[in-house]
Each structure stands twice: as C-alpha cells, then as structure tokens.
Steps between C-alpha positions, in 0.01 A plus 500: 500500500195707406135497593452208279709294740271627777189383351659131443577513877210600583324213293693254619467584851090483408564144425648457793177637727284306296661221578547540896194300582705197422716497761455202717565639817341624806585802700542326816761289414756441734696260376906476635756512242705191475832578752697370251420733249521878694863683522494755672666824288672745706892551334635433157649129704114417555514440100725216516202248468420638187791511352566118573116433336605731197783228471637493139194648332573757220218705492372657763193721544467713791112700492358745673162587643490846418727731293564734695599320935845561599561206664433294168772696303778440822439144563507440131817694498640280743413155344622607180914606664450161650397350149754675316837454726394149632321349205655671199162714388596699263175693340244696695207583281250679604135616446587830328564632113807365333626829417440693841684129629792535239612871646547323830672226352733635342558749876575213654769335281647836461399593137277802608607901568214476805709591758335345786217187504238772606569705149485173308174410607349851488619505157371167400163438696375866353115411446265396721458313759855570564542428848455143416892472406618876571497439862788508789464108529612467138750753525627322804546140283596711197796595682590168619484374199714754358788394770437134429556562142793722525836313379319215385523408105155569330391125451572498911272809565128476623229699242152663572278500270173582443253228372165677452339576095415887557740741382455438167564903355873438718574220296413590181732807565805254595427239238525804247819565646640191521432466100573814375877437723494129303335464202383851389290300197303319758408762730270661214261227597548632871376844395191340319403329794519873698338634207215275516415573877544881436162570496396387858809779636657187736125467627479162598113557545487649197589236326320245669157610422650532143558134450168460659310695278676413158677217386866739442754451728905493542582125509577425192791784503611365841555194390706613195682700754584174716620308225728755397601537888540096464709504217763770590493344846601139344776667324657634805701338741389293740384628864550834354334738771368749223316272273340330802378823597378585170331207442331503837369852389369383208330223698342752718354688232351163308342364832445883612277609203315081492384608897326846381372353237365190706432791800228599298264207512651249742648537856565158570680433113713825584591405844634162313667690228681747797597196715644310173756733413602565867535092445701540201707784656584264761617202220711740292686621757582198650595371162727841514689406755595169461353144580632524889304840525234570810206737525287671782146644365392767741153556365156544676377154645203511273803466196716265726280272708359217271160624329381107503453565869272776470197605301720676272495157278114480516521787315747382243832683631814373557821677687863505510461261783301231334709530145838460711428199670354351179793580297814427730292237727417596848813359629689764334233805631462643793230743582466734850212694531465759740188634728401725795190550725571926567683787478600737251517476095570772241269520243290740318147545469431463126745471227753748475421733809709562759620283705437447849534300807200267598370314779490173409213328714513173700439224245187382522366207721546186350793585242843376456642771690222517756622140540877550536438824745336257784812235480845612599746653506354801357793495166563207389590247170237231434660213311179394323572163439428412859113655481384251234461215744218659664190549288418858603790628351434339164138721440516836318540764731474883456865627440538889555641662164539867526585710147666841452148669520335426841187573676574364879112586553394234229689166498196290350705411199863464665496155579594247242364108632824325471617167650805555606715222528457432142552904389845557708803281638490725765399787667580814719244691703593827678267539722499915516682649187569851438470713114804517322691803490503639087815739477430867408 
C-alpha cells in the first residue's frame, strides 16, 4: 500500500463527511437499548450467545473499527479458537497481502524455517503499515494456531491467508517462480509481463499516472500471464497447494494492476475493484478446501459491515459484506462489527511515517458509539436483530471508522452514517480500548 491507497481513503472518507448531514438523529437521544439485545462481555464464556446466533453459518466476518485497537485483534482471536474447535472453521483470511499472508501460512502448518511466530511475521508483514499484522496479538494466535495444527493431516489444518489486491511486484516474483519450476515455456510470458512494468521501477504511482496520461498499460500481458497460470494449474492435481498459490498470485497481479489503473481516475470504481478480489479470494479458497469448508474475514468494518447500510452505496460502492450475503444468502453470513467511544489507537500521521500511539477522542454526541457508551454495561455484544423493532435504530447514524493515518484533532470525516441493524448481525463495543502492541 502506497500513497495512492492514501488518497482513495482519503476520498472516500470525503464522501463520507459530505454525507453526515443525513443522519436522522438528534444528539439528545436517549433512547434504552432493547434488554434483550445487550450481553454483557467480560470473559471468553460471555461469547457463548454469539456463538449460538453464528449457528451453522459458514462465513463469518468479524470487522473492526480501527486498524490498529488491541482489544479488536484479542476478542477476534478468541471468537475465531471458538469458531475453529467448536464449529469446524478452517480458513482465517485476513485484510493483508497474499504473499506477506502466505509466509505465515505456511509458519503455522510447519512448512517455514521462521523459527518462532514473531520471525514469521517480521519476515512477512515487511512494508508498511506493518503493525497492522506484525503485532504481539497476531503472534499470540499465530502460535495457537501453530499447536492446533500440529499432528493434524494438511486437509485437517486451519490456513491464513491474506485476501487484499496490493502486492502485486511479490506476486509477479512467485508466479515467475512457480512457472519457470513447471512449465519453463510458459514462464517467458511471466517475464514479459515484468518486462512491461519495468519502466515504473515497482512504482505503483508511477504507473498510475502512466495509464492516466496514455492509453499503454500492462493488462493485456497480465492476462496472457493468467491464462498460462490457468492452464498449468488445470493440468495439475487437484487441491494442489502450489498451483493454488500460483494462481492466486497471478490473480493479485490482474486485479492489482486493474485498481492502479482505475486509482487514477476513480476512487469509488477502485474501491469496487479492491473489495472484488478480496470477494473472489474468499470464493477460491473456499472452493480449495472443500464444499464443507468455513471462513472468518477479519477486515475493517467499512469492508465487512454491509455497504447498503451506509452511504458507501450512494456513492456506488459495494463491500465484502454486501457481496457475501448476496452470494451465499444472509443465512449463510454472519457479520460482527466492532466500535469504541475512547482510548488509545496506533496510527500514523500521514502515509508511511512513523507510527505512533493516539488519543482517540470520545465519539461524538449523537453517534453510534456515543449511543452505546450511555447504555450498559460498558463492553458488551449487541445482537442487532433485536434494535430493528424500534424506529430509531433503523435511521443512518454516524459510525466511527478510524484508518491507519489518524488525526485525533480532526474527526469531521470519521463517521460513516450507517444503519446498523441492516450493516452487522452483531456487534461488540469496548467501551475504553487500548493501541495494539506492533513487535520490534
């Protein structure tokens, strides 16, 4: 993720501020939750309720409010053991690069010379913002996962992966490899496709405003790439672990090098294109692992939480959360957002500085989590389902949404309008949260 990513961001969080006068609320609402619908959250027991509303479903979508709160990483942690030893999950994917993702991967089911979880995410999660996975709660769950896995055959074992379209100069490297180890003929059309972007020097920028100011571009040796990818990969065997990887790589660097290109003149039509192929990522590797396979998404909530319920669609985007539900049926989906009203966050100031631990202000009066802060207990789950009786609950509301660059001092454009019994199943507010803690 480069400065190009930051400017999308940036837009999109512009359309949510110009948008904020629509919420129909009033700051001195005081409204009482429905009893019925508050848990209080305290131990890993207190998620019992959500595990019985989860039920069978085999996709599961757990978001977060910012990317960088401890307490969002650890209490997704803990619904995912529960997912995976109770319910039979069997993928985590996350919102990270499928590369950085694979080197973890592969730690955890034993096929990596990291020695500890700590050196396989330091090696993997190399660029910034790398906190966001190279942190102590990951290496914590990393390591769990590592014991689950041990001893168990490798259809048994849980995989991490990473569902997100940047990365794109990692995967042309391993689809390279991948051919050139294969079919040695085929991977000349590998080193076209480098050849072509040679020019912008792995310059993602670079070749953005290229596309934009001449009609040249890559795709058309991308896609002769993938469909030499394809074709190798439909001669292998099947659920072969290598040729999934390398056609996920080549995947990355189609859908990669369509969202620079479509970076250029279009936030909203490169948000789509991003949140597509994290959709896609999700379908193959389900398909990958068989028709009894489960997912959990973490992602941010403005990727998991249903963009129909927010401004976001005004605007013409869609999410991971709304393209789930449509395509395995919303009683097959279920999506947990995540919130808090203060504390701590790490973040950075612009893109690629140095990170930092931030105040994160009260939320402001009238919000979501200005809302949830004046009913207790002060953590709690909210099973959503129970809020759409009352009408108040059914309006767009502001809905904090806090990015890896931060400015505590200016939160104008950090509230998305979202109703939110339509854009989660349920959700989990932590009242006072703390930053998460990136390993050194």
């Amino acid at each position: 993720m480069k400065s190009i990513q930051q400017v999308i961001i940036l837009l999109t969080m512009f359309f949510f501020s110009c948008e904020k006068e629509e919420q129909e609320t009033t700051t001195g609402n005081t409204q009482e939750l429905p009893a019925a619908a508050v848990h209080a959250l305290q131990t890993e027991a207190d998620i019992d309720v959500l595990l019985n509303e989860i039920g069978d479903d085999r996709v599961v979508l757990l978001g977060e409010a910012t990317h960088g709160t401890s307490e969002f990483y650890t209490w997704r942690a803990a619904i995912s053991r529960r997912l995976i030893e109770e319910k039979g999950f069997s993928i985590i994917a996350v919102e990270g690069d499928w590369t950085d993702a694979y080197t973890l991967n592969n730690h955890i089911s034993s096929n990596s010379n990291a020695a500890t979880a700590e050196e396989a995410l330091l090696q993997g999660f190399d660029r910034w913002p790398t906190w966001m996975w190279a942190n102590e709660e990951i290496a914590d769950l990393a390591e769990w996962l590592q014991a689950y896995n041990a001893g168990r055959a490798a259809e048994a074992q849980v995989g991490f992966y990473g569902l997100d379209v940047y990365g794109m100069w990692e995967s042309l490297d391993e689809v390279t490899e991948y051919l050139e180890n294969t079919d040695p003929a085929a991977a000349q059309t590998a080193r076209e496709a480098i050849s072509c972007f040679a020019p912008y020097n792995q310059n993602e920028n670079a070749y953005s405003s290229a596309t934009r100011a001449s009609s040249e571009n890559c795709a058309d040796e991308l896609a002769a790439l993938l469909e030499a990818v394809q074709n190798r990969v439909a001669a292998a065997s099947p659920r072969d672990e290598a040729a999934f990887n390398a056609l996920q790589n080549a995947m990355v660097a189609v859908n990669a090098e369509r969202y620079y290109r479509a970076a250029a003149v279009s936030s909203a039509q490169s948000w789509n294109i991003r949140d597509e192929h994290m959709m896609g990522t999700i379908d193959r590797l389900l398909e990958q692992h068989g028709p009894d396979a489960k997912i959990i998404v973490w992602e941010h909530n403005t990727h998991v939480g249903d963009a129909r319920a927010t401004t976001m669609a005004d605007n013409g985007m869609v999410n991971v959360g709304q393209l789930t539900r449509e395509e395995y049926g919303e009683e097959e989906v279920y999506i947990v957002g995540f919130g808090t009203y203060s504390g701590t966050v790490m973040a950075a100031q612009s893109w690629g500085s140095a990170t930092q631990v931030m105040n994160v202000p009260e939320a402001q009066s009238g919000s979501w989590e200005w809302m949830l802060h004046r009913h207790g207990p002060s953590d709690k789950i909210i099973l959503l389902d129970e809020l759409r009786r009352q009408q108040l609950f059914m309006q767009r509301i502001g809905h904090r949404a806090i990015g890896v660059t931060y400015n505590p001092g200016d939160e104008t454009g950090n509230y998305v309008p979202s109703v939110l019994p339509e854009r989660y199943n349920a959700f989990i507010f932590i009242d006072q949260t703390e930053a998460l803690h990136p390993l050194q």
